[in-house]
C-alpha positions in Angstrom: 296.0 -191.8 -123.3 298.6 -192.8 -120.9 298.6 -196.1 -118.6 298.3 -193.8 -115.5 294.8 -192.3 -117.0 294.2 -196.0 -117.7 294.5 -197.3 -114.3 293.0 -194.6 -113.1 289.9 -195.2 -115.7 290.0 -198.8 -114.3 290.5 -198.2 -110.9 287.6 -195.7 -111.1 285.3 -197.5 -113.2 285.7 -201.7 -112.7 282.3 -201.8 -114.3 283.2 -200.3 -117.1 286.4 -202.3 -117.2 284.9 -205.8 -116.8 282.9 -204.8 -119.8 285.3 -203.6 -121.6 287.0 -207.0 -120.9 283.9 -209.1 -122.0 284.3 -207.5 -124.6 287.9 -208.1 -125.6 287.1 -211.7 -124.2 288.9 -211.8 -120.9 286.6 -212.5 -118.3 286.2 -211.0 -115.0 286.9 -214.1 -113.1 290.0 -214.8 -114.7 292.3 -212.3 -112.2 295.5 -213.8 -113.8 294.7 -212.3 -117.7 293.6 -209.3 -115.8 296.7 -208.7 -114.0 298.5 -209.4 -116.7 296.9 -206.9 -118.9 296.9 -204.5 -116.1 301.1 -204.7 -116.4 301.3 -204.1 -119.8 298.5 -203.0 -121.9 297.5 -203.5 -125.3 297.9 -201.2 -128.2 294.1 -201.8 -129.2 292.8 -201.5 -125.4 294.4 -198.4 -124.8 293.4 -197.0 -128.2 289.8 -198.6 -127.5 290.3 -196.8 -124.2 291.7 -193.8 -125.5 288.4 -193.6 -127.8 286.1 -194.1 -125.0 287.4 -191.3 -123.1 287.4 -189.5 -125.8 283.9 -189.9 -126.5 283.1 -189.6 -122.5 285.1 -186.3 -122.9 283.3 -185.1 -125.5 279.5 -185.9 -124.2 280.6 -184.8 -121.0 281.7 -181.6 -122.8 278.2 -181.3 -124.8 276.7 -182.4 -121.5 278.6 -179.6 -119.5 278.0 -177.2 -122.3 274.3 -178.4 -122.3 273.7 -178.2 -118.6 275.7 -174.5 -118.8 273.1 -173.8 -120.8 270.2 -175.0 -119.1 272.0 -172.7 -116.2 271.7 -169.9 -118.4 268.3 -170.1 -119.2 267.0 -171.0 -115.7 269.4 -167.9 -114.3 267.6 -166.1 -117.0 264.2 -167.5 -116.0 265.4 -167.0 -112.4 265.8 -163.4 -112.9 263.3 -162.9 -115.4 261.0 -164.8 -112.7 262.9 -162.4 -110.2 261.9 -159.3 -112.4 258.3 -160.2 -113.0 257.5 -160.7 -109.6 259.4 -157.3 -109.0 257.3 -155.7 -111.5 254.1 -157.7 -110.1 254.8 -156.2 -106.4 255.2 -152.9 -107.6 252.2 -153.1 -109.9 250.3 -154.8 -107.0 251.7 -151.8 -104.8 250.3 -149.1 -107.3 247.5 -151.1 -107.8 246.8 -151.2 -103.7 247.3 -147.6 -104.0 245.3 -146.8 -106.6 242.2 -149.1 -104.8 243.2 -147.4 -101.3 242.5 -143.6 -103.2 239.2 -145.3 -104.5 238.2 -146.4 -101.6 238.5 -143.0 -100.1 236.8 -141.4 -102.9 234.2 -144.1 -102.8 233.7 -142.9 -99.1 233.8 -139.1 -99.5 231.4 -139.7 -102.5 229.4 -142.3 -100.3 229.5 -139.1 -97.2 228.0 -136.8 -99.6 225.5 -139.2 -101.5 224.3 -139.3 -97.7 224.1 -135.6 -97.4 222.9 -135.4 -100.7 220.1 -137.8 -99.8 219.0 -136.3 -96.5 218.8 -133.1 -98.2 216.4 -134.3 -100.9 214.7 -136.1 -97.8 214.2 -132.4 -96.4 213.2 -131.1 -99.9 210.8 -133.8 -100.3 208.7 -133.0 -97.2 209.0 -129.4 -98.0 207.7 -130.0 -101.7 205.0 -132.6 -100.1 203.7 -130.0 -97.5 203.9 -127.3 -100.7 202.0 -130.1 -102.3 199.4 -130.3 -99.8 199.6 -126.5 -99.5 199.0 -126.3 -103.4 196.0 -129.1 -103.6 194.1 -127.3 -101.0 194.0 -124.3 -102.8 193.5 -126.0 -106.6 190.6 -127.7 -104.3 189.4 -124.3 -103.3 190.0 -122.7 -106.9 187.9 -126.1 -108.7 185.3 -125.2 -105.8 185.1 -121.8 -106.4 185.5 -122.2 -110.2 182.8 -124.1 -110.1 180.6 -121.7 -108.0 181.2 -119.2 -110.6 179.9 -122.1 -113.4 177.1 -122.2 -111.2 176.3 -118.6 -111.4 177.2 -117.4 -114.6 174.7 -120.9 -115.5 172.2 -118.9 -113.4 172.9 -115.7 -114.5 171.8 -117.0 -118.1 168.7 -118.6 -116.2 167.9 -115.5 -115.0 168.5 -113.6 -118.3 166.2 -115.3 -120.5 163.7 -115.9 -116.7 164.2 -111.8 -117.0 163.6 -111.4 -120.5 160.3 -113.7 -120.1 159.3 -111.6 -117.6 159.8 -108.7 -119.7 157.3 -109.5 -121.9 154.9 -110.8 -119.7 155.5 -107.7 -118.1 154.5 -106.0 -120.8 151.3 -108.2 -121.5 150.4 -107.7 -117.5 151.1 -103.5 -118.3 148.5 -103.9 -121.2 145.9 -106.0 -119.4 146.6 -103.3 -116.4 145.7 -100.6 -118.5 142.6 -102.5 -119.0 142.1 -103.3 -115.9 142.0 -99.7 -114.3 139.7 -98.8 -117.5 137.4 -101.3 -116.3 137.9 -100.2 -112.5 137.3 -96.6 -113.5 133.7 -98.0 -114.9 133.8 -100.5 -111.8 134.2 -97.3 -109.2 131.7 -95.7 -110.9 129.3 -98.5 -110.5 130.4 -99.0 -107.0 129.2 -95.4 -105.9 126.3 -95.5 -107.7 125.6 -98.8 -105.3 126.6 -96.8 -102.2 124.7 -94.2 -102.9 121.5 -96.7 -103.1 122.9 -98.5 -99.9 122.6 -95.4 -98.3 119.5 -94.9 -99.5 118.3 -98.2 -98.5 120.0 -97.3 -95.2 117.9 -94.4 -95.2 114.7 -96.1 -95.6 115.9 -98.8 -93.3 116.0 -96.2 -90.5 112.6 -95.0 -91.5 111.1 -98.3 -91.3 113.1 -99.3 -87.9 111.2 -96.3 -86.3 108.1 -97.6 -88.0 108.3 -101.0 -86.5 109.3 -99.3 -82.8 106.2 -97.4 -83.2 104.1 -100.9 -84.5 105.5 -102.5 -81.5 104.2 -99.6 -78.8 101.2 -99.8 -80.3 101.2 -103.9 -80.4 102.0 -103.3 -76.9 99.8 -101.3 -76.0 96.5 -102.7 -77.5 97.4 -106.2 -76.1 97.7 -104.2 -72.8 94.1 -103.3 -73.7 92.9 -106.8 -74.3 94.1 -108.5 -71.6 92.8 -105.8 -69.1 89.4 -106.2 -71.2 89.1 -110.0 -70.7 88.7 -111.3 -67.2 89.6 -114.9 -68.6 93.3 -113.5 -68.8 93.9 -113.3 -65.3 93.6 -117.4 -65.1 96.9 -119.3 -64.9 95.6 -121.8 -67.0 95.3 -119.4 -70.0 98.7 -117.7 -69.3 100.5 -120.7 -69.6 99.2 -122.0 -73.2 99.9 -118.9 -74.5 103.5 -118.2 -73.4 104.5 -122.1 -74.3 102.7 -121.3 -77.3 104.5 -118.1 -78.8 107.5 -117.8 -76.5 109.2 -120.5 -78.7 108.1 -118.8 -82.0 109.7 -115.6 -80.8 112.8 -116.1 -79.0 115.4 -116.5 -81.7 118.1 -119.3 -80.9 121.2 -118.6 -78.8 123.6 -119.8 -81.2 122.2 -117.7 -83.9 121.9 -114.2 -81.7 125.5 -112.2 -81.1 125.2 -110.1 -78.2 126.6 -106.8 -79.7 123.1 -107.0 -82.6 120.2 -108.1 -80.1 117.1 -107.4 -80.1 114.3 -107.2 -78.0 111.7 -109.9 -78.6 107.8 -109.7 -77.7 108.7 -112.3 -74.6 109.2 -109.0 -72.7 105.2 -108.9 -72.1 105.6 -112.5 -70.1 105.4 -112.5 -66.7 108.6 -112.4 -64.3 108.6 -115.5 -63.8 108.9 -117.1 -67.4 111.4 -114.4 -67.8 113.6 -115.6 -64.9 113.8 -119.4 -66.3 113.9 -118.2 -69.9 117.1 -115.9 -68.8 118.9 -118.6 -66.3 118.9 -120.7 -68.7 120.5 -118.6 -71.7 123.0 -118.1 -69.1 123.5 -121.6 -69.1 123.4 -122.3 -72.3 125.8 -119.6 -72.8 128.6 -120.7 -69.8 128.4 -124.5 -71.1 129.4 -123.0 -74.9 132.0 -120.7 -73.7 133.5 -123.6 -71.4 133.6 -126.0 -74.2 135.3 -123.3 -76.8 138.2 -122.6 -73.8 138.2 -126.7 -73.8 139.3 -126.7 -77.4 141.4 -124.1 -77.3 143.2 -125.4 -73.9 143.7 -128.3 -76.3 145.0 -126.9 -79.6 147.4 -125.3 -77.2 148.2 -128.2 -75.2 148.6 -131.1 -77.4 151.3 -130.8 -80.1 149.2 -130.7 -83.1 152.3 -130.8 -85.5 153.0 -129.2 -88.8 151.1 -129.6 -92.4 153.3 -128.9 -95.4 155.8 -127.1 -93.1 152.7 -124.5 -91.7 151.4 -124.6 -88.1 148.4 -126.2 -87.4 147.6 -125.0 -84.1 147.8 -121.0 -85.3 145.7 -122.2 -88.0 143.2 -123.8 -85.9 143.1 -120.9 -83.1 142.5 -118.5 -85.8 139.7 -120.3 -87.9 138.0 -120.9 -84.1 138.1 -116.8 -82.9 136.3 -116.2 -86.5 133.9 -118.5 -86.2 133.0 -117.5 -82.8 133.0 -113.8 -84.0 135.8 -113.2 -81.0 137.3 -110.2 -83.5 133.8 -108.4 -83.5 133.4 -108.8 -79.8 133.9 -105.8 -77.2 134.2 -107.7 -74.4 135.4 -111.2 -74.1 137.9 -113.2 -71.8 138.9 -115.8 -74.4 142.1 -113.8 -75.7 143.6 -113.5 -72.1 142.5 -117.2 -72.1 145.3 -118.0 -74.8 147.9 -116.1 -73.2 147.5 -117.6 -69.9 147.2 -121.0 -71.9 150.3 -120.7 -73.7 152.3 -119.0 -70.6 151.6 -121.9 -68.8 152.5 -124.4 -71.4 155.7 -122.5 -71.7 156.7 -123.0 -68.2 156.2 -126.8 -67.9 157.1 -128.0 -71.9 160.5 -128.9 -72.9 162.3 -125.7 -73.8 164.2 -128.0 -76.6 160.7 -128.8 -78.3 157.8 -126.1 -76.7 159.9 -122.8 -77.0 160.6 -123.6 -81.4 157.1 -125.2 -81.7 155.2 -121.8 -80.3 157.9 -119.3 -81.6 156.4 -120.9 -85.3 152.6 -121.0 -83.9 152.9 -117.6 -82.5 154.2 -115.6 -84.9 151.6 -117.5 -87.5 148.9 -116.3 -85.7 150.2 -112.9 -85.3 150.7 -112.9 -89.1 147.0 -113.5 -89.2 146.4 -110.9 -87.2 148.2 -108.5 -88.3 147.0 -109.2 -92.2 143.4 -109.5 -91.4 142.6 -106.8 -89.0 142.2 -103.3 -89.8 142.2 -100.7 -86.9 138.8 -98.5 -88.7 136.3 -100.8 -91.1 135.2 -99.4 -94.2 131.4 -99.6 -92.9 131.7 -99.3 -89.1 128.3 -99.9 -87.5 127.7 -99.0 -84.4 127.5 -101.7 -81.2 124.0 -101.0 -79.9 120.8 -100.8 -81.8 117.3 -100.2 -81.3 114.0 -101.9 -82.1 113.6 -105.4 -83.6 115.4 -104.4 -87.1 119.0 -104.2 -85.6 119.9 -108.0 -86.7 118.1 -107.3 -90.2 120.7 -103.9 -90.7 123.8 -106.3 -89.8 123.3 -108.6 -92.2 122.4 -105.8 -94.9 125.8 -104.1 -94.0 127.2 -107.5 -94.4 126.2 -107.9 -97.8 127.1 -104.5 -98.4 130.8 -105.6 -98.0 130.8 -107.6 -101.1 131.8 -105.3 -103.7 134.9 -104.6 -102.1 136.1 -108.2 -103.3 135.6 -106.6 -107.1 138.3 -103.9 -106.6 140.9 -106.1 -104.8 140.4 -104.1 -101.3 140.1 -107.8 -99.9 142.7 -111.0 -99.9 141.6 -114.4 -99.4 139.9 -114.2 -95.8 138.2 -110.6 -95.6 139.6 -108.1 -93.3 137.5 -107.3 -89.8 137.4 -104.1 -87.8 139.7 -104.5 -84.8 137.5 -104.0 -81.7 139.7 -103.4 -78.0 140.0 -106.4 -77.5 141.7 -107.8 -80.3 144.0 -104.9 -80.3 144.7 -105.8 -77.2 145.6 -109.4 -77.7 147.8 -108.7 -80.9 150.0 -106.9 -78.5 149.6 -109.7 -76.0 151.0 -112.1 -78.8 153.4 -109.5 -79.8 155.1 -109.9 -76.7 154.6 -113.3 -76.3 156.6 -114.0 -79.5 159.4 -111.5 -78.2 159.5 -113.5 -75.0 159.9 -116.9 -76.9 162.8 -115.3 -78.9 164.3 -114.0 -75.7 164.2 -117.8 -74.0 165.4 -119.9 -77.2 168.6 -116.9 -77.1 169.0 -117.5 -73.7 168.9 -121.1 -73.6 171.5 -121.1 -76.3 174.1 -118.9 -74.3 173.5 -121.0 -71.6 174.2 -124.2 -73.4 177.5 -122.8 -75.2 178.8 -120.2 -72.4 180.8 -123.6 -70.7 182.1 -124.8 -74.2 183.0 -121.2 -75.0 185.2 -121.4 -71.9 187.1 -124.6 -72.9 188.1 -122.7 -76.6 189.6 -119.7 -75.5 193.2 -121.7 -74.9 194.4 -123.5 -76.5 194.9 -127.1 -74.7 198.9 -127.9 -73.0 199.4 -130.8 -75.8 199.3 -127.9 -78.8 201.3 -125.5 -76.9 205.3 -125.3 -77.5 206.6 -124.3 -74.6 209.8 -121.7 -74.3 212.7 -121.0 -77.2 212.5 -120.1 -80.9 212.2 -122.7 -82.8 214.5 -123.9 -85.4 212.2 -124.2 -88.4 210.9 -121.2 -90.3 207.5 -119.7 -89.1 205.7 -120.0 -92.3 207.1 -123.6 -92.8 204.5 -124.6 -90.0 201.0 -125.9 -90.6 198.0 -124.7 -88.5 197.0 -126.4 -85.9 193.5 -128.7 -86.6 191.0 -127.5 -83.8 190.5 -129.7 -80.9 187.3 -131.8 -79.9 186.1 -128.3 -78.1 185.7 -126.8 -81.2 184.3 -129.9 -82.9 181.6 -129.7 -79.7 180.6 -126.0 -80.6 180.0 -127.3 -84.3 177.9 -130.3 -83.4 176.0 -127.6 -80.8 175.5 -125.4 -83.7 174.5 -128.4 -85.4 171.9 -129.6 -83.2 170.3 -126.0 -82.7 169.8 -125.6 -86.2 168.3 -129.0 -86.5 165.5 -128.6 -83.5 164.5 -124.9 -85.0 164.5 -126.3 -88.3 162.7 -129.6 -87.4 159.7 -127.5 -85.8 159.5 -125.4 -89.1 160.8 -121.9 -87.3 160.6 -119.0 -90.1 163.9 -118.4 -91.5 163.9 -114.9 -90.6 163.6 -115.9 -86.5 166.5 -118.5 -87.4 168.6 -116.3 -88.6 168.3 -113.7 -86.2 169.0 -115.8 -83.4 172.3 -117.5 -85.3 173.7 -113.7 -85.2 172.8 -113.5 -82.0 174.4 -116.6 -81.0 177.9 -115.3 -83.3 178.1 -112.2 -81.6 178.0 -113.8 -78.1 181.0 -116.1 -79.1 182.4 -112.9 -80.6 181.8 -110.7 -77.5 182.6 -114.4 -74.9 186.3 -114.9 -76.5 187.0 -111.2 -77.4 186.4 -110.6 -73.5 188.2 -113.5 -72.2 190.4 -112.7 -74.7 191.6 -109.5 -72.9 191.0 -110.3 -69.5 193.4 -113.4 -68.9 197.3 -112.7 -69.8 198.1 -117.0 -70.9 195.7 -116.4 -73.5 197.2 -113.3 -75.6 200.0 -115.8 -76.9 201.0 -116.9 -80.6 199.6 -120.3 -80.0 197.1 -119.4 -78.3 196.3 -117.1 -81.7 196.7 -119.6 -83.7 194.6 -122.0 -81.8 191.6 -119.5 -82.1 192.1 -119.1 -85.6 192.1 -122.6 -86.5 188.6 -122.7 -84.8 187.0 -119.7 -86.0 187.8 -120.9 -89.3 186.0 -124.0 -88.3 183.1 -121.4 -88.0 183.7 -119.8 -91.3 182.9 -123.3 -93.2 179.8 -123.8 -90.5 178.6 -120.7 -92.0 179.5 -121.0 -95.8 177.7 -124.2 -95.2 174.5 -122.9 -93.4 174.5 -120.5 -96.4 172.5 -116.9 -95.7 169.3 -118.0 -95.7 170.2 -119.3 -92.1 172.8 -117.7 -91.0 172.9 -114.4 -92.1 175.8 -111.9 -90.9 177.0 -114.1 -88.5 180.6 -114.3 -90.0 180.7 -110.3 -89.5 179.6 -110.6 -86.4 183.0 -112.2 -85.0 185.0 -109.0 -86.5 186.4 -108.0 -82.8 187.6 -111.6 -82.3 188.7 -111.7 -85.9 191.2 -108.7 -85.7 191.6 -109.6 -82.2 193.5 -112.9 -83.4 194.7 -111.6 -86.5 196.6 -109.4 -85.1 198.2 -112.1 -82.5 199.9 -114.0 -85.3 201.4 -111.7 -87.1 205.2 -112.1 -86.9 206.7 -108.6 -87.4 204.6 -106.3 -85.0 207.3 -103.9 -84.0 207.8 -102.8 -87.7 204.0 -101.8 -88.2 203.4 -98.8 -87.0 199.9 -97.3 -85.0 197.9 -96.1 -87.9 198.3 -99.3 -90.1 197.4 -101.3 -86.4 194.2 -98.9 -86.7 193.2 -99.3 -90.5 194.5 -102.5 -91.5 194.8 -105.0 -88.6 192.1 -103.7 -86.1 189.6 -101.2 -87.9 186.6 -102.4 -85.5 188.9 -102.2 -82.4 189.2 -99.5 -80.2 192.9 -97.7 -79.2 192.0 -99.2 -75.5 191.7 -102.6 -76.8 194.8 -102.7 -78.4 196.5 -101.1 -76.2 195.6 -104.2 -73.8 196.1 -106.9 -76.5 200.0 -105.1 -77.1 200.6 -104.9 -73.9 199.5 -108.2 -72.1 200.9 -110.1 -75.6 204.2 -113.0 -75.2 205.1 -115.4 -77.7 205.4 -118.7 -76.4 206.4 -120.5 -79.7 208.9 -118.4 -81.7 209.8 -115.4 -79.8 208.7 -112.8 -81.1 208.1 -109.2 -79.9 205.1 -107.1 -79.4 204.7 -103.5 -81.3 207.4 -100.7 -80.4 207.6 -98.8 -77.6 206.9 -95.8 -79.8 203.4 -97.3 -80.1 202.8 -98.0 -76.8 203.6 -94.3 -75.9 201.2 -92.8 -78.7 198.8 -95.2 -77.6 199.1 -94.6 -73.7 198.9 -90.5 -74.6 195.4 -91.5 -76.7 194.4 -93.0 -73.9 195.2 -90.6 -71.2 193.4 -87.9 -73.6 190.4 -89.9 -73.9 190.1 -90.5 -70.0 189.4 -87.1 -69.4 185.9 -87.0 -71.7 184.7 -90.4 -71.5 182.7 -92.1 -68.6 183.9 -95.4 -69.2 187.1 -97.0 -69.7 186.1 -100.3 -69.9 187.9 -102.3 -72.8 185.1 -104.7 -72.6 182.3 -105.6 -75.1 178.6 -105.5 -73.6 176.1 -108.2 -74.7 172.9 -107.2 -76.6 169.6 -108.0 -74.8 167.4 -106.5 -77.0 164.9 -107.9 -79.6 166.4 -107.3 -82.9 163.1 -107.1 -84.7 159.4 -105.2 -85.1 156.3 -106.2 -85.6 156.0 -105.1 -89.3 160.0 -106.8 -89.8 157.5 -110.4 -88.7 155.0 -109.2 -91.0 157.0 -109.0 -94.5 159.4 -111.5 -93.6 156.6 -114.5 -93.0 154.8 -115.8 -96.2 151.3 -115.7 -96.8 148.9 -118.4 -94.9 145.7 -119.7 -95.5 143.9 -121.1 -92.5 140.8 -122.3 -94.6 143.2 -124.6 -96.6 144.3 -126.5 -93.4 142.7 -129.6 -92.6 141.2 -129.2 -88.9 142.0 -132.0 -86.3 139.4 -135.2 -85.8 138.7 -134.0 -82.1 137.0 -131.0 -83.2 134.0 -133.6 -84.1 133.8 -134.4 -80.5 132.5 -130.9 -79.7 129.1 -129.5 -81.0 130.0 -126.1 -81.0 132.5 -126.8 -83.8 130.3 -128.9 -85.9 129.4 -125.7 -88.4 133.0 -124.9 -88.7 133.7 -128.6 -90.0 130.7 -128.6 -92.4 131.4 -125.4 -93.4 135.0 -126.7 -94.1 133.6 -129.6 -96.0 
């Protein structure tokens, strides 16, 4: 190291050179060693010197190298830092890109999750209404199911109830062979009797003539004596003697009938005990016959009611006219007495509660009629008899009717010869109970003609207006009926209720239900084909939904009450059937004429094709080769017929006989009905009650 680096190490670093001096032992404060040093320098200084820079050289070296170093890792770090965050930006980038495709996946997959979901949406309610679809008809296979449980569980009932019968069939077969044995010897008996009853008959007639001729002479020879005794001219003996045996031989008026009298000795009393003993029969007579038309005017008058379902009043009526021996009379007013009676309760009674109440009281008492009156009697005696024996011979042919019981020729009440009379009123009541049916019918097609009206269209809130529509045809449920057809039901209702509730016979109930069915049939088959807005496919449907409605009513009414009322809406039926089918142009005439409309004639559907529009899904009426095979039928048929009205006519007439009444009605006792408390009020009943008793 050269003085120049020296210096310049001094110069650079005095610091470093005061120590160095403090050191060596010159102090800093002594400028004059200094100087002198700094002219010439020691060996040992500038070998100290040389060392120290030396030693400076070489940790600035291993410094420099060091901090080269360092450089080198942190450009190394630097650019490894530099590549990493390269690599992180691309894999960030890729990264991006890869979230960004995703992302767009995600939202395609999201789109069609959304598609996917409204279409299982649509399924769904598809499946539910199939659903719905499917438990209505596992409801109506369980119901029917069990309806066929029900009669294969009756069919076994009525196997082993058929094989009992059997054999007591066979027991009745062996006691019936018995039994006509026994007749045989019965018969036998039984003309052995007649012949003695006309034998006594015989001898009867002898002795009548016998007793005539006693009784001329009786006459006679008192004749005699009173013309031989001048005591018998006095009033005062006159007198005695009629009070005395007048009495004894008048018979009393309740007991005589006036087709068996017989003269009595009063006839040889003078005119004047025979004017007040005949004015005052007559009385007797006119105050008995007022106070019978008093309790019939009451039976028919007052409501008498019903006892286990039978009608009192017939009952009462009947048991009266046989104790008064009406049957037996020729002439007697009390028969067109009842008819006026009843007309005129029929005109002033409610027709809700009076028309039902004598439909079941008059066709009783026809019942009765009919079952216990024969036209010719087996023993027919004649009206008007001779002498004083006439009463005697009517009760001996009487009693001579008792046998007949033995062979089964009489029921429970014995049958009576019809006279005129009672002819006569069995045809009265005949018509009465045909007039009765004829008011309750009419009544009802009065009451359901407006409600008929409302039904035939179908109301503007059901009705889709214009345009097919975008869902399928058979994807659409029927309509539920609207409060019109709900009104019908609770009408129905209500009529069978008040016929029911005055015990009307089945058999008028269900004639008057298929009367009622066919005037809804003929009502909405008519209006039907006389207005144009109502030969729609809503409209059809509409109508259908109600006349199902009916259907259940029906099902639900069961036979016994409603009878063929279901096949008497056929017209209406086809009628609407044929309105909502969709594909009417591909059927052709003769399946329209077989398979849709069997009941309907060519001019009918002619109309219905012609005046038809769909108003819901656009569909079109049948072809026009149709129409022209139809129009050349009709145009044929115009020539032969009369008519050529498309219309239905309603039926007026009574759709039952006399004999129809007769076997439909069941047997009726009128001695087992209890007779009313204000029959004790009236003397001329009092036998009839004890008799009862």
């Amino acid at each position: 190291m050269n003085c120049g680096c020296l210096l310049k190490f001094v110069e650079t670093n005095p610091v470093r050179w005061n120590e160095l001096g403090l050191a060596l032992g010159v102090h800093g404060n002594e400028p004059s060693s200094f100087q002198r040093t700094r002219a010439g320098f020691p060996t040992e200084l500038i070998a100290f010197a040389h060392d120290i820079e030396a030693n400076e050289a070489g940790a600035l070296r291993l410094a420099k190298t060091k901090l080269e170093r360092q450089l080198e890792d942190l450009t190394w770090r630097l650019q490894l830092e530099k590549k990493l965050r390269l690599s992180n930006e691309e894999a960030k980038l890729v990264e991006i890109s890869k979230l960004h495709k995703t992302v767009e996946s995600l939202s395609l997959e999201l789109d069609a999750a959304k598609l996917a979901a409204v279409n299982e949406v649509n399924k769904n309610a598809v499946l539910q209404r199939q659903l719905e679809l499917y438990m209505k008809e596992k409801t109506a296979l369980e119901r029917e199911v069990f309806s066929v449980t029900e009669l294969r569980n009756e069919n076994t009932f009525l196997k082993s109830s058929l094989s009992a019968l059997e054999e007591k069939n066979c027991a009745l077969e062996h006691e019936l062979l018995k039994g006509k044995e026994e007749s045989t010897d019965t018969i036998a008996k039984l003309k052995a009797i007649e012949e003695t009853c006309s034998q006594l008959q015989q001898n009867l007639k002898s002795m009548e003539e016998k007793l005539s001729n006693l009784e001329d002479e009786n006459h006679i020879l008192r004749q005699k004596a009173l013309n031989a005794t001048p005591r018998s001219n006095r009033a005062g003996f006159a007198k005695p003697f009629i009070d005395k045996f007048s009495g004894a031989l008048t018979l009393p008026s309740a007991d005589r009938k006036p087709s068996f009298e017989s003269p009595t000795p009063t006839k040889i009393i003078p005119p004047l005990a025979q004017g007040f003993s005949d004015s005052r029969r007559a009385k007797l007579t006119s105050e008995r016959q007022q106070e019978n038309c008093e309790i019939l005017s009451r039976c028919i008058k007052e409501n008498l009611g019903f006892k286990d379902g039978k009608p009192v009043a017939a009952c009462v009526i009947y048991r009266c006219l046989i104790h008064w021996h009406a049957f037996e009379s020729e002439r007697t007013a009390i028969f067109d007495f009842i008819i006026a009676e009843v007309n005129e309760v029929l005109k002033v009674g409610d027709d809700n509660v009076t028309l039902p109440y004598w439909l079941s009281n008059a066709s009783a008492l026809l019942c009765l009629l009919q079952r216990n009156l024969r036209a010719n009697g087996f023993f027919s005696m004649s009206s008007q008899r001779s002498g004083g024996g006439s009463a005697l011979n009517g009760r001996v042919a009487q009693s001579l009717k008792s046998p007949l019981k033995y062979i089964g020729l009489e029921d429970g009440v014995s049958h009576m010869e019809a006279r005129y009379p009672a002819v006569l009123f069995k045809q009265q009541l005949t018509a009465c109970v045909e007039k009765i049916f004829g008011l309750i019918r009419d009544n009802l097609k009065k009451e359901i003609s407006p409600l008929l009206g409302l039904c035939i269209q179908a109301p503007k809130i059901q009705r889709v207006h214009g345009g097919k529509s975008t869902r399928s045809p058979g994807g659409i449920p029927q309509q539920a009926p609207s409060s019109q057809w709900d009104s019908i039901i609770k009408f129905l209702d209500s009529f069978l209720s008040r016929l029911r509730g005055n015990h009307v016979p089945s058999f008028f109930i269900r004639k008057l239900t298929t009367q009622i069915f066919s005037f809804i049939n003929i009502s909405l088959f008519n209006s039907l084909l006389l207005r144009r807005e109502c030969c729609t496919f809503s409209n059809g449907e509409y109508v259908k939904s109600g006349l199902a409605e009916l259907e259940k009513w029906i099902v639900n009414a069961k036979e016994e009450f409603a009878g063929t009322s279901w096949h008497e809406l056929n017209y209406i039926r086809q009628a609407v059937g044929f309105l909502v089918i969709h594909q009417k142009r591909k059927k052709s005439l003769e399946e329209i004429r077989q398979d849709l409309c069997p009941a309907l004639t060519t001019r009918q559907i002619y109309r219905i094709s012609t005046m038809y529009w769909d108003d819901k899904y656009g569909t079109q009426s049948v072809s026009n080769e149709v129409v022209a095979q139809m129009r050349e039928i009709l145009n044929k048929d115009s020539q032969n017929l009369t008519s050529n009205s498309f219309l239905l006519d309603d039926d007026l007439s009574i759709p039952f006989l006399t004999e129809d009444i007769y076997m439909a009605l069941p047997e009726l006792d009128p001695s087992l009905m209890e007779l009313p408390k204000f029959l004790s009020e009236y003397p001329s009943a009092l036998l009839m009650i004890q008799h009862t008793k």
